[in-house]
C-alpha positions in Angstrom: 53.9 -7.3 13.3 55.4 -6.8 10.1 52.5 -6.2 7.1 52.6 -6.4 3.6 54.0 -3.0 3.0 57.1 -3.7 5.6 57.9 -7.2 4.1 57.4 -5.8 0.5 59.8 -3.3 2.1 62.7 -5.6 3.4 62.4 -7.7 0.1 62.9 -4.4 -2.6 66.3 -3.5 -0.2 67.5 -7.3 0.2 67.1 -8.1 -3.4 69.9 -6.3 -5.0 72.7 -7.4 -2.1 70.9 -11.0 -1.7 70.5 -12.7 -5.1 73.4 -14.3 -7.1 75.0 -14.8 -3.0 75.9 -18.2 -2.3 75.7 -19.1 1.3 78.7 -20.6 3.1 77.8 -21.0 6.5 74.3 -21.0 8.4 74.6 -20.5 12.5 71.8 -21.3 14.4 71.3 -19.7 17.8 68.3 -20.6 19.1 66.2 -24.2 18.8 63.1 -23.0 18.3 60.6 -20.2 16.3 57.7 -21.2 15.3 59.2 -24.2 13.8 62.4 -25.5 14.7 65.9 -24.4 13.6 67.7 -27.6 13.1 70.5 -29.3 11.5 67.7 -30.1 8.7 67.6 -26.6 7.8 71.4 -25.9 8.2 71.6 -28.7 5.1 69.1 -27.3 3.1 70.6 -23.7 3.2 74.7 -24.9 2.8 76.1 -24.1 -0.7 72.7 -22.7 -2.1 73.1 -19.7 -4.4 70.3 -17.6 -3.7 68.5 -16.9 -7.5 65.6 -14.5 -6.7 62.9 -13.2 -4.5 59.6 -12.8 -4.4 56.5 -12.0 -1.3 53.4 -14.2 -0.3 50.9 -12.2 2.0 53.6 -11.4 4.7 56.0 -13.8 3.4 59.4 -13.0 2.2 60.4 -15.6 -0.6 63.8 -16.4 -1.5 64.0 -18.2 -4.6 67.1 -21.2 -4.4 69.5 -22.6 -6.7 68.2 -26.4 -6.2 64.4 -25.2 -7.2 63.2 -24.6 -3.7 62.4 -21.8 -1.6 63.5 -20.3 1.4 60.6 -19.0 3.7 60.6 -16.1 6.4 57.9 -14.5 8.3 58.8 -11.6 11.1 56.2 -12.9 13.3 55.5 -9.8 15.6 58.6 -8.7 16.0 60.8 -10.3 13.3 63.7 -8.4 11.6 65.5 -9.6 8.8 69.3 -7.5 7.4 72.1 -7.9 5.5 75.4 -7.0 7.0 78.1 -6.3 4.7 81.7 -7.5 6.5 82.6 -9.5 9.4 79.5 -9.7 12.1 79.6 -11.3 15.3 75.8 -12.3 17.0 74.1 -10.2 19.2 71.0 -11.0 21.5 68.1 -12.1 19.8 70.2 -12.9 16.2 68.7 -16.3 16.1 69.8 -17.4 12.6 72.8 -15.9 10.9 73.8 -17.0 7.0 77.4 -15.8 6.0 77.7 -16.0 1.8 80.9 -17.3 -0.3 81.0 -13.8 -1.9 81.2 -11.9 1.9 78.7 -10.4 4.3 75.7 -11.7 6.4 71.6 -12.4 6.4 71.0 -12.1 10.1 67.3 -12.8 11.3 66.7 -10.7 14.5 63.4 -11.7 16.3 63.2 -11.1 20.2 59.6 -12.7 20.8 60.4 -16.2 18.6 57.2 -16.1 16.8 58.8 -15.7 13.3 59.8 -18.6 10.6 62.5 -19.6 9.1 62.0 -22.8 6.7 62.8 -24.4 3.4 60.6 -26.0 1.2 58.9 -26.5 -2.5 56.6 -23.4 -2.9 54.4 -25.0 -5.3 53.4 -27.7 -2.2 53.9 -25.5 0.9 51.1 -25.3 2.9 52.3 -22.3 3.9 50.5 -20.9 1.3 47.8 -23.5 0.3 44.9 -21.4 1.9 46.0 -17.8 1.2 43.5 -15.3 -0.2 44.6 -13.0 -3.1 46.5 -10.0 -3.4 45.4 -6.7 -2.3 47.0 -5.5 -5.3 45.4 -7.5 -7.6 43.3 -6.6 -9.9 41.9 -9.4 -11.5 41.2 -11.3 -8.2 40.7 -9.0 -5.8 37.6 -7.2 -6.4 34.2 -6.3 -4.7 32.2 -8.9 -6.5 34.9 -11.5 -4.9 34.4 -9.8 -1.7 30.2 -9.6 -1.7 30.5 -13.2 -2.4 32.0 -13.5 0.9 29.3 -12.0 2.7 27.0 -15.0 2.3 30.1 -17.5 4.3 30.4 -15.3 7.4 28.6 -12.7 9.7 32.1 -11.4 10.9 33.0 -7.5 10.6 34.6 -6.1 7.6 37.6 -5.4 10.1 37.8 -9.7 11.1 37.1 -9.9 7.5 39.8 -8.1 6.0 42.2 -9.3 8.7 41.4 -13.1 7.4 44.4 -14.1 5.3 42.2 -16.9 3.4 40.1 -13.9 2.1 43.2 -11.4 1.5 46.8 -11.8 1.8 49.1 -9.7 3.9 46.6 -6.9 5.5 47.1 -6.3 9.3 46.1 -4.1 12.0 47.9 -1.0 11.2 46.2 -0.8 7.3 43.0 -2.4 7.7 42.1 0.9 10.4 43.4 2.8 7.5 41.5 0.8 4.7 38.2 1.4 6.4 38.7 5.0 7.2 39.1 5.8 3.4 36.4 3.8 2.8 34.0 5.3 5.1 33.3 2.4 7.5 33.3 1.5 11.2 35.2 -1.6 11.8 32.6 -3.2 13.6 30.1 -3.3 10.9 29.1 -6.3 9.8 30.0 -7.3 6.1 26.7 -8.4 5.7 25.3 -5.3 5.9 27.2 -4.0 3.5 26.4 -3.2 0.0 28.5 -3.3 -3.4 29.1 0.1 -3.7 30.6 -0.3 -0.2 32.7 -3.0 -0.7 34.1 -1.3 -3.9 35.2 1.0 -1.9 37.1 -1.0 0.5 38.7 -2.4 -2.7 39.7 0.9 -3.8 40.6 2.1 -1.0 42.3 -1.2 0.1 44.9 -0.7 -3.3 45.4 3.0 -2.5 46.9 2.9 0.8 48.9 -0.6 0.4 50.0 1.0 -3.0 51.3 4.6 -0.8 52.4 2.4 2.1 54.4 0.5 -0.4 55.6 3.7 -2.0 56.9 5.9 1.6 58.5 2.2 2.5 55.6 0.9 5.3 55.4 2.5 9.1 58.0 2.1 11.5 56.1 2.2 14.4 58.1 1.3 17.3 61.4 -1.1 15.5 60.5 -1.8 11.9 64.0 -1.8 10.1 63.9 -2.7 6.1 66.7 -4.9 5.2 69.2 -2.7 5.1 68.7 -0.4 8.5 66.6 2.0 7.6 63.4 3.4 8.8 59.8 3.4 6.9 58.0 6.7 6.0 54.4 6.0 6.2 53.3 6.2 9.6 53.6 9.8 9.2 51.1 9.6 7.2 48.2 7.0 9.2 45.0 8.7 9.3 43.5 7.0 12.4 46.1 4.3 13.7 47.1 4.6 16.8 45.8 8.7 17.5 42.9 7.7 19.6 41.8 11.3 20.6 44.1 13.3 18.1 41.6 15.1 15.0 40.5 13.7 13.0 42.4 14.7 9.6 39.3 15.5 7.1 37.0 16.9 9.9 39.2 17.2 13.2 36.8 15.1 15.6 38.5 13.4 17.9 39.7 9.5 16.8 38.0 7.1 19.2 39.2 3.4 19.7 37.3 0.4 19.9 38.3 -3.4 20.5 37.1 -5.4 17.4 38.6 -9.1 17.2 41.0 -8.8 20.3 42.8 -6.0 18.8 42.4 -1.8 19.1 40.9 -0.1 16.6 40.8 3.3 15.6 38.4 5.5 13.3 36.6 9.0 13.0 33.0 8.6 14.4 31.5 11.4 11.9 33.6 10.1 8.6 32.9 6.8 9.2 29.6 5.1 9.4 
């Protein structure tokens, strides 16, 4: 699934061929993502100028001409391009928008769990119960997150991966959160102290801010908006290199199921 670094990603290389597009046309493939592709959205999309974007968690924001906003989310395997020029639909291109000015949005997503909707962001409960930003400062800090301790008995991991507590971490970053912090997944937050937690935070806002940077992991289709690959999953630490060394101390990376999903870390770094 795409993460925060990957939707960040898609929205930097859409933004300069997207906004000031009006959109002409709006084909829709398939009845059904999450939520339904219908004649309802069809209306709300026809003879919008698109006017900005912007990112919630793993959402990609497109700001419209009549005030509202026009959601996507990959879903696990959602991926969402511009194609300059005449395209025809291929398999899985469930919702196509051509623009006034030329070229096509085409939202590609094979397993149908992504989202395509319109609505007022200031309302959507799309975003109601969203946590903070990773990235910021002001509300994202290890005071906020030993208040959390006292609510829940989870592990950091479930935690972190909670997007009421923080917006827009996943699988792939959390394992690499935690390994620059120090900590096992499975720990409990409540055994943790402050000085831990401040080091999830800091750790938390250097590797979204690198992942960010080297344009997120492609790790088996991820595309930014444009076509091209991410750079960061050259860099992972522990994701996905279950038995590989460790890279500070070269023991072996051993995996672990926490919260139905694999997890990786470095049994001597990480306590």
């Amino acid at each position: 699934m795409p993460e925060l670094p990957e939707v960040e990603t898609i929205r930097v290389s859409l933004d300069p061929v997207l906004v000031g597009r009006t959109i002409a046309d709006v084909e829709l493939r398939a009845p059904m993502l999450r939520r339904p592709l219908d004649q309802t959205l069809r209306t709300a999309l026809l003879g919008r100028r698109i006017v900005g974007s912007s990112r919630r968690g793993k959402y990609l924001l497109l700001a419209l001409s009549d005030g509202r906003t026009w959601f996507f989310h990959m879903g696990m395997s959602g991926r969402l391009r511009f194609v300059d020029g005449e395209h025809l639909p291929a398999l899985h291109e469930h919702l196509l928008a051509r623009f006034v000015e030329g070229g096509t949005l085409v939202f590609h997503d094979p397993r149908r769990f992504g989202l395509s909707v319109v609505e007022d962001a200031a309302v959507s409960k799309l975003l109601a119960d969203m946590g903070p930003e990773p990235l910021d400062e002001q509300r994202f800090t290890a005071q906020y997150l030993c208040s959390r301790r006292a609510t829940t008995r989870r592990s950091i991991k479930d935690v972190l991966m909670d997007q009421r507590v923080v917006a827009g971490l996943g699988n792939i970053y959390v394992n690499e959160i935690l390994f620059r912090a120090g900590l096992r997944p499975r720990r409990s937050i409540k055994r943790l102290t402050a000085a831990d937690l401040e080091r999830v935070v800091e750790a938390t806002r250097t590797v979204i801010a690198d992942a960010i940077e080297h344009r997120g992991s492609t790790i088996s289709d991820f595309l930014d908006g444009i076509g091209r690959r991410g750079g960061y999953q050259w860099r992972h630490c522990v994701y996905d290199r279950e038995g590989q060394p460790c890279p500070s101390c070269r023991t072996p990376i051993k995996a672990v199921i926490v919260g139905q999903r694999s997890s990786f870390y470095c049994p001597k770094c990480q306590r």
